[in-house]
C-alpha positions as CSV (number, residue, x, y, z in Angstrom):
1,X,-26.7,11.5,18.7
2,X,-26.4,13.2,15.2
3,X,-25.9,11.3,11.7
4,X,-23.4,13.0,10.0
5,X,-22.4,11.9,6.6
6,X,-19.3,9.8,7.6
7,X,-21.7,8.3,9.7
8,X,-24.1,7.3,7.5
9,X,-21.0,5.9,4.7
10,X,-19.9,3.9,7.9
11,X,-23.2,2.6,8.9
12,X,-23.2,4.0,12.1
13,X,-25.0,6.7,14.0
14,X,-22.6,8.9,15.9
15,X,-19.9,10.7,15.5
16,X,-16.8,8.9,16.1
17,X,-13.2,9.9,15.2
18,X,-11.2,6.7,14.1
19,X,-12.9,3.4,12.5
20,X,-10.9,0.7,10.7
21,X,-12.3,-2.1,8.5
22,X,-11.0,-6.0,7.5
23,X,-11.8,-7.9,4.1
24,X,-9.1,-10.3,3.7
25,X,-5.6,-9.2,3.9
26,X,-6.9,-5.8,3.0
27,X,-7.7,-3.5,6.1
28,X,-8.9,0.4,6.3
29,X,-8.8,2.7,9.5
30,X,-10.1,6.3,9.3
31,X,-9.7,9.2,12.4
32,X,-11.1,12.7,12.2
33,X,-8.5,15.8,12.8
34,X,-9.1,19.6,12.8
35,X,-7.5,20.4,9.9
36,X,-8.4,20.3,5.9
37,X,-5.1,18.2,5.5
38,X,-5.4,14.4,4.9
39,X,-3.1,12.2,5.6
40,X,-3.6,8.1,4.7
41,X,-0.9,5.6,4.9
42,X,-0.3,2.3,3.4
43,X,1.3,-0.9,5.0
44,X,2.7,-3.3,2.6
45,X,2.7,-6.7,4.6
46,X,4.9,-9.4,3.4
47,X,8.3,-7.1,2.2
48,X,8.2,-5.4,-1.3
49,X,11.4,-5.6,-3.4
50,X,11.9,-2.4,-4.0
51,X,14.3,-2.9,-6.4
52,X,11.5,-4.9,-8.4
53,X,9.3,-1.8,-7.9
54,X,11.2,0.8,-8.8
55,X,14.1,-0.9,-10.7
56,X,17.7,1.4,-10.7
57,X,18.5,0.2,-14.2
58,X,21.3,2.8,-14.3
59,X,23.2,1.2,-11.6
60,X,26.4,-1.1,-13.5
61,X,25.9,-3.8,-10.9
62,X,22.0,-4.2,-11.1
63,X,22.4,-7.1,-13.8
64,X,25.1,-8.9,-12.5
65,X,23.2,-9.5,-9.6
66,X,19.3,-9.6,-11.1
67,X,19.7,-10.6,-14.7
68,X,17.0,-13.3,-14.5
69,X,14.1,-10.8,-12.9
70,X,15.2,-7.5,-14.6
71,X,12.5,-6.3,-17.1
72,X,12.9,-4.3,-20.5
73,X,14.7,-0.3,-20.1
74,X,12.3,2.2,-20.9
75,X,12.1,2.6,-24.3
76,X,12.6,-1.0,-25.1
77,X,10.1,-3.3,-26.9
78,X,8.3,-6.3,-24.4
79,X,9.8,-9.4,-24.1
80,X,11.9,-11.0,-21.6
81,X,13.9,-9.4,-19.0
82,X,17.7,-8.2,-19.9
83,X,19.2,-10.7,-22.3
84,X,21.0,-14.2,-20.7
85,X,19.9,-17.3,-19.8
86,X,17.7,-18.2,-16.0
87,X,20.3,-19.3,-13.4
88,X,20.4,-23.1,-12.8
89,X,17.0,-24.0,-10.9
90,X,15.2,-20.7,-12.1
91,X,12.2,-20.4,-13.7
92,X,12.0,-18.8,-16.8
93,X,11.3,-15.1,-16.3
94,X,8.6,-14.7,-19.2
95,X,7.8,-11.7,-21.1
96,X,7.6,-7.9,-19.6
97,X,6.7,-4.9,-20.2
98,X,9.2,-2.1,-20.2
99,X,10.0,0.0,-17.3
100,X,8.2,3.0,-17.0
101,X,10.9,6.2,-17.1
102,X,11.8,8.5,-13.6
103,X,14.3,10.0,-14.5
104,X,17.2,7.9,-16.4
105,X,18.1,5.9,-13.5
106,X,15.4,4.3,-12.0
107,X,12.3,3.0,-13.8
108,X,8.6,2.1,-12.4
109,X,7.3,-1.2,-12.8
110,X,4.7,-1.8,-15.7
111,X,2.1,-3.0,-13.9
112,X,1.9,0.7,-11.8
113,X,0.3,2.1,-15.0
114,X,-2.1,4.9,-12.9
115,X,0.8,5.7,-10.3
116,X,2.8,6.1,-13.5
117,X,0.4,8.8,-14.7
118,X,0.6,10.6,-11.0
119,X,4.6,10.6,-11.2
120,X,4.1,12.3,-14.4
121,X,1.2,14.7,-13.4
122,X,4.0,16.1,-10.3
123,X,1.7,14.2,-7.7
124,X,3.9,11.3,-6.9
125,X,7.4,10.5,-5.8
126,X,9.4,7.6,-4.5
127,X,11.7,7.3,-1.7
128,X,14.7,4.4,-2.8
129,X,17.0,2.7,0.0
130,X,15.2,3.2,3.0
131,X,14.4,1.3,5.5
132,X,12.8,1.0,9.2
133,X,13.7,1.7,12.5
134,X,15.5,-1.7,13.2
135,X,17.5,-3.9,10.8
136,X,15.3,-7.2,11.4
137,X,14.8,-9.9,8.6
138,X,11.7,-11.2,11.0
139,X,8.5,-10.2,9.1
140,X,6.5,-9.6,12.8
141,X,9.6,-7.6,14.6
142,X,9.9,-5.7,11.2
143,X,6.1,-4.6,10.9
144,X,6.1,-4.3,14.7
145,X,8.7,-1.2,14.7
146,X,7.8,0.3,11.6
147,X,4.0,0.6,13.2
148,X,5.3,1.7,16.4
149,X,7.9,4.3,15.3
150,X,10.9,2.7,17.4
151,X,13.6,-0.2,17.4
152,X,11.2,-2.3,19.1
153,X,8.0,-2.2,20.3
154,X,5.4,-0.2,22.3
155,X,2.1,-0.3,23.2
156,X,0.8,1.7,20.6
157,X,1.2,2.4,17.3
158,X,2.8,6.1,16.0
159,X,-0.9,7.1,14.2
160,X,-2.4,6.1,17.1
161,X,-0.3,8.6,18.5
162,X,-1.0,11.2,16.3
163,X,-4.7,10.8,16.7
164,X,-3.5,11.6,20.7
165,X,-2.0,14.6,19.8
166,X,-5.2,15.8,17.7
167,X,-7.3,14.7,20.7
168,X,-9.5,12.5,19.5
169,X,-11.7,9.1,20.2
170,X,-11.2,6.0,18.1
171,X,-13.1,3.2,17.3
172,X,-12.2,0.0,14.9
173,X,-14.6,-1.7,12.8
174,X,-12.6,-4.9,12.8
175,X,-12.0,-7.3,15.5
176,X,-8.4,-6.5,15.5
177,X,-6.9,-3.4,14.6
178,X,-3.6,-2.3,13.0
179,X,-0.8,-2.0,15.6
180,X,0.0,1.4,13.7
181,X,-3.5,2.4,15.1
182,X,-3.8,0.6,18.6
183,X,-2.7,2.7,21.8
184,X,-4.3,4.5,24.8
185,X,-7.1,6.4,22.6
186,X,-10.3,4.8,23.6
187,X,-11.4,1.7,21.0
188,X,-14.3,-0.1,20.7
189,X,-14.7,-2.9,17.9
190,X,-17.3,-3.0,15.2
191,X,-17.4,-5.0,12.1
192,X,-19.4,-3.8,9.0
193,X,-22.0,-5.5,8.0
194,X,-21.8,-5.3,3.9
195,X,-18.7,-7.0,4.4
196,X,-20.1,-10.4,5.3
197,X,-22.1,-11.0,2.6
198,X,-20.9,-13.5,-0.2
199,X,-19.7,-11.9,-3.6
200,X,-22.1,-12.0,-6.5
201,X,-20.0,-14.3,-8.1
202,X,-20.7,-17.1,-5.7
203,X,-24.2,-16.9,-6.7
204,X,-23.6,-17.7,-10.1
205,X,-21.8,-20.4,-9.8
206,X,-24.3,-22.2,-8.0
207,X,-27.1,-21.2,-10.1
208,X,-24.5,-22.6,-12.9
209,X,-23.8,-25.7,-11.0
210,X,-27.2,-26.6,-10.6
211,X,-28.8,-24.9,-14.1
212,X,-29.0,-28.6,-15.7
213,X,-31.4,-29.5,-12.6
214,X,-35.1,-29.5,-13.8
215,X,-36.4,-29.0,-10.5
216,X,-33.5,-26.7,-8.1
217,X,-32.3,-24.4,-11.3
218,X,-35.5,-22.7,-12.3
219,X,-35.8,-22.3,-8.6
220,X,-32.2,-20.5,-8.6
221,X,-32.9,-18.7,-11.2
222,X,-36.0,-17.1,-10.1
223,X,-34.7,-16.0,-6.7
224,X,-31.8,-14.8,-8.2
225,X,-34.0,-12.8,-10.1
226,X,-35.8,-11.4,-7.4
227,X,-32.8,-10.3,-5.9
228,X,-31.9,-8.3,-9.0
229,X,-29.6,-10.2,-11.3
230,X,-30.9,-9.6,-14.8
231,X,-30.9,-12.3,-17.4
232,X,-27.6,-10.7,-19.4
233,X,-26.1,-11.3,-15.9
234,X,-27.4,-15.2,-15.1
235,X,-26.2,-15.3,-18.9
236,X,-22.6,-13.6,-19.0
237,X,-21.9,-13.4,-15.4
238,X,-21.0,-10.1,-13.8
239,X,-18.2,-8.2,-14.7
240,X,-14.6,-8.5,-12.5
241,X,-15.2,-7.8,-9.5
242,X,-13.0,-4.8,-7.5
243,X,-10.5,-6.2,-5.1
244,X,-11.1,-5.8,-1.4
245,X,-8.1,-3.3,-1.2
246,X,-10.0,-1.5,-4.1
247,X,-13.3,-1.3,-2.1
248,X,-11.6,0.0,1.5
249,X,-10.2,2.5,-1.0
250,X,-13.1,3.7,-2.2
251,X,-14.5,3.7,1.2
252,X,-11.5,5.9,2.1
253,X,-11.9,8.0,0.0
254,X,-15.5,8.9,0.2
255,X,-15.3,9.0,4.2
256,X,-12.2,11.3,3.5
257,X,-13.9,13.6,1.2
258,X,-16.8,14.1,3.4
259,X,-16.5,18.1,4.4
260,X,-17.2,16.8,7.9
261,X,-15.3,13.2,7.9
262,X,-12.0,12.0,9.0
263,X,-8.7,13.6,8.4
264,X,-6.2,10.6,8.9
265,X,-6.9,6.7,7.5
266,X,-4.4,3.9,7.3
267,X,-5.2,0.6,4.3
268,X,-2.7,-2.2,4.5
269,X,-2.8,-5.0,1.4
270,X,-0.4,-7.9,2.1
271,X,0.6,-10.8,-0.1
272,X,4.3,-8.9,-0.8
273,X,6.6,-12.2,0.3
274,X,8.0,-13.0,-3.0
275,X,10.2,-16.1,-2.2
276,X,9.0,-17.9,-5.5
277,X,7.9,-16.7,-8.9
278,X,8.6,-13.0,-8.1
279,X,8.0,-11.5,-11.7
280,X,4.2,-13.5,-11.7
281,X,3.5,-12.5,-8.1
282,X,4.5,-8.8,-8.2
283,X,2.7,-8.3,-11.7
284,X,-0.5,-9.4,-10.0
285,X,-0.1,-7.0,-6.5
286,X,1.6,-4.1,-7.8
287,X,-1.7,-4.4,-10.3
288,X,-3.2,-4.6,-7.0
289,X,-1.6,-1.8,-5.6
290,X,-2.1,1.0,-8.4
291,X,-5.9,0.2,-9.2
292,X,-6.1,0.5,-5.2
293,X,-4.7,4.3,-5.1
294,X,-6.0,5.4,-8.2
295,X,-9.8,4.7,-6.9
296,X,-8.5,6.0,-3.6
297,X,-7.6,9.5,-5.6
298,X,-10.8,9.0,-7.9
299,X,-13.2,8.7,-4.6
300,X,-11.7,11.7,-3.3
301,X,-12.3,14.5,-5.9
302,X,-11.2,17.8,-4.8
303,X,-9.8,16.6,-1.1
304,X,-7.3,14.8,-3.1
305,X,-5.5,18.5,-3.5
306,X,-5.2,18.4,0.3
307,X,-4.1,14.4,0.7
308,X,-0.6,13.0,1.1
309,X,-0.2,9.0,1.4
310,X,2.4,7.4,2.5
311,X,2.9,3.5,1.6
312,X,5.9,1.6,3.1
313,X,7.1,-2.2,3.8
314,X,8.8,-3.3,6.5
315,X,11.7,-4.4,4.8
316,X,13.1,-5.0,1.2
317,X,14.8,-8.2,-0.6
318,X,18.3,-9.0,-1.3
319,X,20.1,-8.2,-4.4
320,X,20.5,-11.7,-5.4
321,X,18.3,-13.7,-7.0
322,X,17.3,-17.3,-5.2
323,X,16.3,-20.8,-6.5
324,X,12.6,-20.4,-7.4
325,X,12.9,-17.1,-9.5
326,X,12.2,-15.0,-6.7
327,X,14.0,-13.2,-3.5
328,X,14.2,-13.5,0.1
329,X,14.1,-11.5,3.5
330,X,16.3,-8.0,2.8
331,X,16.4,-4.7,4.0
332,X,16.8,-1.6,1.5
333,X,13.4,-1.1,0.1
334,X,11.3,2.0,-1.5
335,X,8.4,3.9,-0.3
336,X,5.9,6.3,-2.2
337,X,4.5,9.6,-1.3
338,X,1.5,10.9,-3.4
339,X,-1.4,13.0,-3.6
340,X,-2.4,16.5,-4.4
341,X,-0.5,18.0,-1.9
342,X,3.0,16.2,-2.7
343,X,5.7,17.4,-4.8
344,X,5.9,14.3,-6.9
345,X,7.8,14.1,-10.1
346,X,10.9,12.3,-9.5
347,X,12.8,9.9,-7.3
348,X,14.3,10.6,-4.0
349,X,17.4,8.9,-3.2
350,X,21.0,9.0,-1.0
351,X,21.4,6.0,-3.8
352,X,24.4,3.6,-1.7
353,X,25.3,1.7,-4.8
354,X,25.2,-2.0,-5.6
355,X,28.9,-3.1,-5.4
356,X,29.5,-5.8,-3.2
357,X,31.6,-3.7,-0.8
358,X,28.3,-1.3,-0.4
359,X,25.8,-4.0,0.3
360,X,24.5,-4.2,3.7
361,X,26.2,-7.1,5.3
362,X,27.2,-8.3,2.0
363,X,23.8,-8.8,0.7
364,X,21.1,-6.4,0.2
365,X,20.2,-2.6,-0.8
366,X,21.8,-0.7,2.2
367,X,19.1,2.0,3.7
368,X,20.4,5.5,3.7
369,X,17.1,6.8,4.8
370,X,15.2,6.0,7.6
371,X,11.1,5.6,7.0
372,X,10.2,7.6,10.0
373,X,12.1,10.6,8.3
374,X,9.6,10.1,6.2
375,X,6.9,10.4,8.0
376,X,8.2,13.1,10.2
377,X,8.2,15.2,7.4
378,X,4.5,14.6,7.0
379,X,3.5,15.3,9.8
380,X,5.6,18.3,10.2
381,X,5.0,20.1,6.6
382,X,1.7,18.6,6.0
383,X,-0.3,18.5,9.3
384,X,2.1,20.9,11.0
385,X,3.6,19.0,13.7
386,X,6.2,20.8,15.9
387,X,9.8,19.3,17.6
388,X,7.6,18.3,20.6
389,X,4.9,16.6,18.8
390,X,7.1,14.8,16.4
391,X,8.7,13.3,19.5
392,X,6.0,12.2,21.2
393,X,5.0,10.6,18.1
394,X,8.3,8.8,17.5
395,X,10.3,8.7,20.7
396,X,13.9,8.7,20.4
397,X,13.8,10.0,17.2
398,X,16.2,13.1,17.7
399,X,18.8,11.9,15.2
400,X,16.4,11.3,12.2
401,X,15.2,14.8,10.8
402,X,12.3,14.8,8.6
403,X,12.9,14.7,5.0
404,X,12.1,17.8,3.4
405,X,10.7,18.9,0.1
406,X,7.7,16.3,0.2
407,X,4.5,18.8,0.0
408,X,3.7,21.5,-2.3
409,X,4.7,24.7,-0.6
């Protein structure tokens, strides 16, 4: 056996091809492939509102539907969402930031600050009204096609696939993988060590719970001490700590970067099921979200030139507005393509409209694109998949070509 640096970041000591990770509803799966190209996705578990992501202000209907969610235009000063008063049983909506600008229709959400700066550096764009292989409102047979290519479900997950058709092992660090990533490529289970331990935090507040004790604080303190928290720290307490979707990010991208690591990874963050107090709940994940990819790009320094992510949900969130200030089960929703091999910079839409007569099934954003053109086109313009491969990967796909235009070149 040789330790190769991937190796080494994973803890391990062989070469493997494809490793995943767990903390929390954060997960992380890596898989080598002979080519410089990376390719990572993102699963968004729980259904974004896409329309809460990337908001079409321009569209005349958006407000009729969405007044009590609908943030500032770009260009507007913070406060509350478009003027009006909170349907009967809603919460008040509080006070938002403007949209950020794409293009005078649609506007990004405040809260994507960093994914903001990669739609305006050309590295980022967004995909509006798509939506997955099947048209269920069932958060399990949603996720289950998305991550297995089809209107249904197989026994193994469309990466999973493509790490077939670059012929290579896989192994998961978790005790349960991603669908996306399970299949007939060989998997053993493995979960990482450094992610069992306590957070720092923890440790503080006990030594802080028991600080007035004349006889258990000292004793606190001092091993605390000897485990290397300083006295500014026992004092202050440690700085915020990075969110688990943050740290698999990082770990991505190091593992990534590595000249001889993996080529393909797959992160999924869920928490996305905004059925109460959507405004409160999105601010906090699409924080989430964006702090996530931008260490994700940071850890990757000059591999991010030859990345593309793709992040996705399996469905979207009607246009109207529910009891409890938030939205339920849809279907329309938006995906994001970015890195330093995308040809970001603006929005890309077959927009249907938000009449009632072009609602899907009177109701929500109707999908115009399928998410597995998507992908297709990934796989096709970035790691150079072929007709045959592309079927293999996605069988019964014929009638969904891939988008084109997503990569640099």
């Amino acid at each position: 056996m040789r330790l190769t640096r991937r190796a080494a970041l994973l803890g391990l000591t062989s070469a493997v091809s494809l490793s995943a990770a767990t903390f929390g509803r954060a997960s992380l799966a890596v898989a080598d492939a002979p080519t410089r190209q990376r390719l990572v996705v993102v699963m968004l578990r729980g259904a974004l509102d896409g329309m809460a992501a990337v908001v079409p202000y321009g569209d005349p209907h958006l407000a009729g539907w969405r007044r009590p969610l609908l943030p500032p235009e770009p260009g507007s000063a913070s406060g509350q969402s478009a003027p009006g008063q909170s349907a009967p049983g809603q919460s008040a909506p509080g006070r938002q930031d403007p949209l950020q600008d794409m293009g005078g229709f649609f506007g990004l959400h405040a809260a994507m600050r960093q994914l903001g700066d990669m739609y305006r550096a050309g590295e980022m764009l967004a995909v509006h009204a798509v939506g997955g292989p099947d048209r269920s409102r069932s958060h399990f047979e949603a996720q289950d096609s998305l991550e297995c290519g089809i209107a249904g479900r197989l026994d193994s997950g469309w990466l999973n696939r493509v790490a077939l058709a670059l012929h290579e092992r896989a192994l998961s660090l978790s005790t349960s993988p991603m669908l996306i990533l399970r299949g007939p490529a060989q998997v053993a289970s493995w979960m990482p060590p450094a992610f069992q331990h306590p957070p720092a935090g923890l440790y503080l507040r006990v030594a802080e719970m028991h600080a007035a004790d004349p006889l258990i604080g000292p004793a606190i303190t001092h091993g605390l001490r000897e485990r290397g928290f300083s006295d500014a720290v026992l004092r202050n307490g440690l700085p915020p700590e990075p969110t688990p979707f943050a740290m698999l990010a990082s770990a991505a991208g190091r593992l990534l970067a590595a000249a001889d690591g993996p080529r393909v990874a797959a992160l999924e963050l869920g928490g996305w099921d905004s059925h109460a107090n959507q405004n409160a709940l999105l601010q906090d994940s699409l924080g989430t979200l964006d702090k996530g990819l931008a260490v994700l790009r940071a850890s990757m320094g000059d591999a991010w030139a030859q990345t593309a992510v793709l992040v996705m949900t399996e469905f979207g969130r009607p246009v109207r507005v529910n009891g409890t200030a938030g939205t339920d089960h849809g279907t329309g929703t938006v995906a994001f393509v970015l890195g330093g091999a995308v040809a970001g910079g603006r929005v890309v839409a077959d927009w249907p409209g938000l009449a009632e007569t072009q609602l899907y099934e009177n109701r929500d954003l109707m999908p115009t694109t399928d998410t597995r053109a998507i992908a297709k086109g990934l796989l096709a313009q970035h790691l150079g998949f072929g007709p045959e491969a592309l079927e293999a990967t996605f069988p019964g796909s014929g009638a969904v070509a891939p988008l084109s235009g997503l990569v640099r070149g």
